[in-house]
C-alpha positions in Angstrom: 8.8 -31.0 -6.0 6.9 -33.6 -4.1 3.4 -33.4 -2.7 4.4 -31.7 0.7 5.9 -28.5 -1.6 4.1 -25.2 -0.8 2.4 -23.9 -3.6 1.1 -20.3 -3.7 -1.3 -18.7 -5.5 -1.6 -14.9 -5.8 -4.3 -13.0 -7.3 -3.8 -9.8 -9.1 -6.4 -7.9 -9.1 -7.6 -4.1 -9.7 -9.7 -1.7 -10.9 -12.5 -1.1 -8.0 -12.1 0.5 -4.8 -14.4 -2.9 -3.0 -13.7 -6.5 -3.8 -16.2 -7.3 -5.5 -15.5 -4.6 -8.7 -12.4 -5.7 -9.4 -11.3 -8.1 -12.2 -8.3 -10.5 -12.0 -5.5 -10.0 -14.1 -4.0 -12.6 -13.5 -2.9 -15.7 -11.8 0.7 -15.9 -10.2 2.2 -19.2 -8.9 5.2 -19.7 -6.8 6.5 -22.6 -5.4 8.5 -22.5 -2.2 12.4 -23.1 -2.1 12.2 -22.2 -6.0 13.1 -18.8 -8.1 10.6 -20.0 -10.5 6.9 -18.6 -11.0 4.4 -18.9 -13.4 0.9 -16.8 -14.5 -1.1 -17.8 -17.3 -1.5 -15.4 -20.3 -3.8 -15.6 -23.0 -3.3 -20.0 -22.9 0.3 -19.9 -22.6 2.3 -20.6 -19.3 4.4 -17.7 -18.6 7.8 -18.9 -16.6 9.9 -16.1 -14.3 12.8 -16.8 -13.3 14.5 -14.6 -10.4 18.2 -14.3 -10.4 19.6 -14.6 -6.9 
């Protein structure tokens, strides 16, 4: 990973039929090129890996 890697950030949300009601769940990172992703939970990093 170098600093010209693609880095994605999704946010989960729900709960709420507009934006603005509903809450995040969580945070999920991917990284282009990688199987890897992470989301935070409860202070710990969470790691995925996908199996190709």
């Amino acid at each position: 990973m170098n600093e010209n890697t693609e880095v994605f950030v999704h946010r989960v949300t729900c709960n709420g039929s507009k934006v603005a009601e509903r809450k995040v769940l969580y945070l999920f990172i991917t990284v282009a090129g990688s199987n890897k992703a992470f989301y935070v939970y409860e202070g710990a990093i969470i790691t995925v890996i996908f199996e190709k």
